[in-house]
NUKOLTOR-311838 format. One record per residue (C-alpha): x, y, z; residue in three letters; residue number from 1. Coordinates in nm, 4 decimals. Layout:
BEGIN
+----------+----------+----------+------+-----+
!        x !        y !        z ! code ! pos !
+----------+----------+----------+------+-----+
!        X !        Y !        Z !  ALA ! NUM !
...
+----------+----------+----------+------+-----+
This chain:
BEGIN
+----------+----------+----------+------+-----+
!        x !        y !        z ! code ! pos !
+----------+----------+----------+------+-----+
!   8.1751 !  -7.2528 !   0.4317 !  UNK !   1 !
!   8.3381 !  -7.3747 !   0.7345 !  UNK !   2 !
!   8.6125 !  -7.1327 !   0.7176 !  UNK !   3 !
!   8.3425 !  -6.8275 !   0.6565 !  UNK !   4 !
!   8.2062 !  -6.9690 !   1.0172 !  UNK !   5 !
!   8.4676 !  -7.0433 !   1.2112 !  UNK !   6 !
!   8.5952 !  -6.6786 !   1.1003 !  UNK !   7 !
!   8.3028 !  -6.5224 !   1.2099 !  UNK !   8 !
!   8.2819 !  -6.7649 !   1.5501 !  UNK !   9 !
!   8.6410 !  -6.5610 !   1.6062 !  UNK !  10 !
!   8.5167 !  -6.2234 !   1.5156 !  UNK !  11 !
!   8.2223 !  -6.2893 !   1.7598 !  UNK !  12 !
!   8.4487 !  -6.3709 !   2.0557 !  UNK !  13 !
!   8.7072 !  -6.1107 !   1.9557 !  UNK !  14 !
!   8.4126 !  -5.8599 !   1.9497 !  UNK !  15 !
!   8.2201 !  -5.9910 !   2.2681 !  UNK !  16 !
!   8.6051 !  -6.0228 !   2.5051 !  UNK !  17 !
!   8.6556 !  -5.6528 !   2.3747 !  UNK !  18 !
!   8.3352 !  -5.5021 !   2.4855 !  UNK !  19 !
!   8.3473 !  -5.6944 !   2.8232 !  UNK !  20 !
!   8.6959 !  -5.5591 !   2.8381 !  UNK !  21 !
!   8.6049 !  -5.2003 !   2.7882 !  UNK !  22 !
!   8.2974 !  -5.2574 !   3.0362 !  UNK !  23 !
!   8.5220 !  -5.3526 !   3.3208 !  UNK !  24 !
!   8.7997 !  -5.0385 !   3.2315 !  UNK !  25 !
!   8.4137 !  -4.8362 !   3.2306 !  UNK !  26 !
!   8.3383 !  -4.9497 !   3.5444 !  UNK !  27 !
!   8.6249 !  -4.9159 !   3.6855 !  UNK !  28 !
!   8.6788 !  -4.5758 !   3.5554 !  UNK !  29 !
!   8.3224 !  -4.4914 !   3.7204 !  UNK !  30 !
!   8.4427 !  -4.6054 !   4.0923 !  UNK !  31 !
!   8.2568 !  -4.9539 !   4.0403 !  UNK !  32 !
!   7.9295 !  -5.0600 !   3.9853 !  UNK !  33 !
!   7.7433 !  -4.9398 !   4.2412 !  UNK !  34 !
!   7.8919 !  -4.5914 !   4.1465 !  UNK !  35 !
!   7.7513 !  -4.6411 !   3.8090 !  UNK !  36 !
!   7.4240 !  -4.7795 !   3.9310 !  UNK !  37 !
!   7.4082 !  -4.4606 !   4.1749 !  UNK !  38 !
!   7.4827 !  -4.2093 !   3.8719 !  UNK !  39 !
!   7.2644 !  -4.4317 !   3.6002 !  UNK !  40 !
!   6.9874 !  -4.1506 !   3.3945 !  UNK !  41 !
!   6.7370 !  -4.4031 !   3.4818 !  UNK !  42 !
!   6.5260 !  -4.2915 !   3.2055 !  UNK !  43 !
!   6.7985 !  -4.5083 !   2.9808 !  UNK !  44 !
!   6.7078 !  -4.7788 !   3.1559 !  UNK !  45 !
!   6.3215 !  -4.7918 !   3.0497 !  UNK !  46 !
!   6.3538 !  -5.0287 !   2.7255 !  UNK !  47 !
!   5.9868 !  -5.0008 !   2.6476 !  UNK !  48 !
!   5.7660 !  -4.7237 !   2.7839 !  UNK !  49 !
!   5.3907 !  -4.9317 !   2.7303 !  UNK !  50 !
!   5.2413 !  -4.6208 !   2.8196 !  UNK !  51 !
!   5.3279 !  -4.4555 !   2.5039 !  UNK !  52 !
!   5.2156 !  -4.5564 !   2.1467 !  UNK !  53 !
!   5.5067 !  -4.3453 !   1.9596 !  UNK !  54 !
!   5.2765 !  -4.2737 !   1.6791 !  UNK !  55 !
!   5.3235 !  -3.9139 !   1.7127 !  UNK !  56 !
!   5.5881 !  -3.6841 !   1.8571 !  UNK !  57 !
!   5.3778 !  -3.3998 !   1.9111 !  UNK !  58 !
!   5.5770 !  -3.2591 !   2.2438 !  UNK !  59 !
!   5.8857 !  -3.2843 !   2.0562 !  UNK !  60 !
!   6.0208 !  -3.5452 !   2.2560 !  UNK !  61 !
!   6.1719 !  -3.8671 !   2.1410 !  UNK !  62 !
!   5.9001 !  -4.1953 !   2.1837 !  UNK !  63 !
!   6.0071 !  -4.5324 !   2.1473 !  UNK !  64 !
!   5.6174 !  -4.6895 !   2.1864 !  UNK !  65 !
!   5.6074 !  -5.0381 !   2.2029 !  UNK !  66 !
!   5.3955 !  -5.0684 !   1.8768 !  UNK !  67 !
!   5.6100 !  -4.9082 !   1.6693 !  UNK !  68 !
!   5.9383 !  -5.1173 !   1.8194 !  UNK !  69 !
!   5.7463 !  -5.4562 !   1.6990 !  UNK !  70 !
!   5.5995 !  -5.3337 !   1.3828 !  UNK !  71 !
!   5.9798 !  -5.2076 !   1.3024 !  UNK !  72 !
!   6.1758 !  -5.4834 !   1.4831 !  UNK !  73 !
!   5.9282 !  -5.7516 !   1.2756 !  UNK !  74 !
!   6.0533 !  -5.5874 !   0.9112 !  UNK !  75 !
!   6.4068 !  -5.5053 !   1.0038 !  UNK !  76 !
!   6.4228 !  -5.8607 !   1.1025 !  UNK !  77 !
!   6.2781 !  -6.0057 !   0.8336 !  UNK !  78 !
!   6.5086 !  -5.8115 !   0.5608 !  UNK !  79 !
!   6.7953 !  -5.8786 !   0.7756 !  UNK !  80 !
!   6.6841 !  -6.2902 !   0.8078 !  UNK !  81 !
!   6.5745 !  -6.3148 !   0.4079 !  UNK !  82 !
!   6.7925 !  -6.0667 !   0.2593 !  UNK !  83 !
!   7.1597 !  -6.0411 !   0.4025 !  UNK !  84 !
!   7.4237 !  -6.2033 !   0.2235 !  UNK !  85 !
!   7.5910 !  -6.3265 !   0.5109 !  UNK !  86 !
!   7.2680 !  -6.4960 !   0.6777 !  UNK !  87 !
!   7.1623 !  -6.5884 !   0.3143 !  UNK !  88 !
!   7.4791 !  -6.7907 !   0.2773 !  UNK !  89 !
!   7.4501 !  -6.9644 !   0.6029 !  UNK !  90 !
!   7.0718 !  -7.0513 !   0.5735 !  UNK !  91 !
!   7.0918 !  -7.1420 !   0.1735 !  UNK !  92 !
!   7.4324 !  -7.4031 !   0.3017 !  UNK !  93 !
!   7.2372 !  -7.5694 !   0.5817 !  UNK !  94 !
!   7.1618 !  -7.9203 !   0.4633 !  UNK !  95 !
!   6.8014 !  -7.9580 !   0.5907 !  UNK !  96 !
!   6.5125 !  -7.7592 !   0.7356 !  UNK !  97 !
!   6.5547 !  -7.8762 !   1.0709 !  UNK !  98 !
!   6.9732 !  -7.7356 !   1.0918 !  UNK !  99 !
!   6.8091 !  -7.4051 !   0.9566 !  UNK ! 100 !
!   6.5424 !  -7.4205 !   1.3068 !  UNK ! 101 !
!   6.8624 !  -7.4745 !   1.5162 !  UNK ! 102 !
!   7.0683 !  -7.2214 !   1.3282 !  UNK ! 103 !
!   6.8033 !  -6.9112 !   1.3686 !  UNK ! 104 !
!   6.7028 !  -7.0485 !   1.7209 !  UNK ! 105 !
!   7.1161 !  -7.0570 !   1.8084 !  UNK ! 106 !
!   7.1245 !  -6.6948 !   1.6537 !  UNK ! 107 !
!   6.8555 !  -6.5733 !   1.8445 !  UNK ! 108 !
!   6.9977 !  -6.6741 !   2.1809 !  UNK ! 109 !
!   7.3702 !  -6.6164 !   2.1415 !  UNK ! 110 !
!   7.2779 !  -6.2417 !   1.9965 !  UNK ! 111 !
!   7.1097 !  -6.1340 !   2.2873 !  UNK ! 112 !
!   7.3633 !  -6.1414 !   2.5564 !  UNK ! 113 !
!   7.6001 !  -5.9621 !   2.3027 !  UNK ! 114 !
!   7.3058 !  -5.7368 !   2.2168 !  UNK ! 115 !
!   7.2439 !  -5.6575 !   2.6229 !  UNK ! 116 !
!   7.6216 !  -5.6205 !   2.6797 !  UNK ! 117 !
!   7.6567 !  -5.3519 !   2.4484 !  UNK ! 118 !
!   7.3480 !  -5.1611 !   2.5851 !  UNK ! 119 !
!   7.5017 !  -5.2096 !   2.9189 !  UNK ! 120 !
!   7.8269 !  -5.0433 !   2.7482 !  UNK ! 121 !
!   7.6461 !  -4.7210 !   2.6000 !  UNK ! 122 !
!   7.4903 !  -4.6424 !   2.9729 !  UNK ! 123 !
!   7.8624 !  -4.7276 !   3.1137 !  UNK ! 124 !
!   7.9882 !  -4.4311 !   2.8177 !  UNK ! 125 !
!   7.6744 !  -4.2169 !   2.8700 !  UNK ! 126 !
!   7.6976 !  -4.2278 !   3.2587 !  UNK ! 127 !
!   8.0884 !  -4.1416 !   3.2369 !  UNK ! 128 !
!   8.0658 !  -3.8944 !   3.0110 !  UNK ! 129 !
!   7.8515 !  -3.6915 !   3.2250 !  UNK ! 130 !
!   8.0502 !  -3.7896 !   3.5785 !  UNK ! 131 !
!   8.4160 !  -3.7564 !   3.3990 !  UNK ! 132 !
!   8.4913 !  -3.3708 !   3.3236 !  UNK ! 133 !
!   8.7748 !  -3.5305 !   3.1182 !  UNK ! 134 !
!   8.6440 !  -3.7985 !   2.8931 !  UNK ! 135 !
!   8.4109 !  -3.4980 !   2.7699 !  UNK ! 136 !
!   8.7047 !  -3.2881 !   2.7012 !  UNK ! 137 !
!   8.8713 !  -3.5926 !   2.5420 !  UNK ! 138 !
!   8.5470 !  -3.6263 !   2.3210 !  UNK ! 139 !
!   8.5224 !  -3.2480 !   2.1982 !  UNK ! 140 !
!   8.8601 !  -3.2454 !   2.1172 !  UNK ! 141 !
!   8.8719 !  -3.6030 !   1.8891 !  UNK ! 142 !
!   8.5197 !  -3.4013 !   1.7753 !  UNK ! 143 !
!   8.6941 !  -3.0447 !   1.7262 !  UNK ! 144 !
!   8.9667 !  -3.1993 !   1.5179 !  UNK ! 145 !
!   8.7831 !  -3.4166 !   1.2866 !  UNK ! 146 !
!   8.4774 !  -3.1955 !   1.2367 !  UNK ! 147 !
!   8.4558 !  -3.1117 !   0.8622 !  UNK ! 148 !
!   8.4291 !  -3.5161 !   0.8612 !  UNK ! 149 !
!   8.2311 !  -3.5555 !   1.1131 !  UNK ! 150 !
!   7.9473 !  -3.3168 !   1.1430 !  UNK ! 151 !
!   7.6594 !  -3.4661 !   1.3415 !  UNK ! 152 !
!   7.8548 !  -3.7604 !   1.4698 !  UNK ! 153 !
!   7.9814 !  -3.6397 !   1.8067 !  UNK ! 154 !
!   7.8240 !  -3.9624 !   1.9736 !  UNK ! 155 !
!   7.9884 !  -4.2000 !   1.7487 !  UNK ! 156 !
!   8.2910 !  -4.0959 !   1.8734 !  UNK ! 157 !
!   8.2553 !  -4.1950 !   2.2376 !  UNK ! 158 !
!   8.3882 !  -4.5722 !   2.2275 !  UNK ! 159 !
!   8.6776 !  -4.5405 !   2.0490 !  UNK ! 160 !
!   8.7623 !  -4.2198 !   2.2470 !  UNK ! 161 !
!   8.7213 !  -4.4134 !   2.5270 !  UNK ! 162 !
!   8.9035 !  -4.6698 !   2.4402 !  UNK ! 163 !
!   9.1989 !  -4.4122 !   2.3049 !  UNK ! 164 !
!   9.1526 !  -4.2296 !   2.6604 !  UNK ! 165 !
!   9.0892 !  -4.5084 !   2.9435 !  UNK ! 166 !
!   9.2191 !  -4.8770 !   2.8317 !  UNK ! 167 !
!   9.6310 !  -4.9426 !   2.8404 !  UNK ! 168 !
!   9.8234 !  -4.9248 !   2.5086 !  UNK ! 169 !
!   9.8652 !  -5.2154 !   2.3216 !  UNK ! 170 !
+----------+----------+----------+------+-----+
């Protein structure tokens, strides 16, 4: 067990010093962050519009209602909590109820400013692809080439294009 958490305590900072990486090669590539800030779709940045209830989508338009986001965030949660093998194995090797508080509590804060980080990231990618003429050509042509695999997943493409396109080899 200790090797299945210090692996994972690696993968997290391995994971975490890569996106900060590609955030500052983002930035960068955007003229800094006042550039980005200035260029921003602030629509992204609205987490939770309160004024919607996203229980219908009748003007065809995407609604993320805050109802909806806690009714679905409450059971994605609670299968990924009670049923995934890898937080299964951590809770079920805990030796008492009180190190399985700490260990959901310590989740819960270390996720989020991983969690924020990559938002930040997507409206770094989002906000360059629509200020760098290039990184969109770099996109449809990854897209172009790979398309009979690929069909409908043009935005998953964008980080490791990036990274292929804007951070140094190696």
């Amino acid at each position: 067990m200790k090797a299945v958490i210090w692996g994972d305590v690696v993968q997290m900072f391995i994971l975490f010093i890569g996106i900060v990486l590609c955030l500052a090669f983002g930035l960068e590539a955007l003229g800094g962050f006042d550039n980005f800030l200035t260029h921003v779709d602030t629509d992204r940045i609205t987490a939770v519009d309160f004024s919607k209830w996203g229980f219908n989508n009748a003007d065809g338009q995407d609604e993320f209602g805050f109802w909806p986001m806690v009714i679905g965030g409450f059971f994605l949660y609670a299968s990924y909590y009670g049923t995934d093998q890898t937080q299964s194995q951590r809770l079920l090797s805990a030796k008492d109820l009180p190190t399985i508080n700490k260990l959901l509590l310590a989740n819960g804060v270390f996720r989020f400013p991983i969690t924020l980080t990559y938002c930040i990231m997507g409206l770094v990618l989002g906000t360059l692809f629509f200020q760098d003429l290039g990184f969109q050509e770099a996109l449809d042509a990854t897209y172009q080439k790979n398309i009979g695999s690929l069909e409908g997943k043009r935005a998953d493409l964008m980080v490791p294009v990036f990274i292929m396109t804007y951070l140094p080899m190696g």
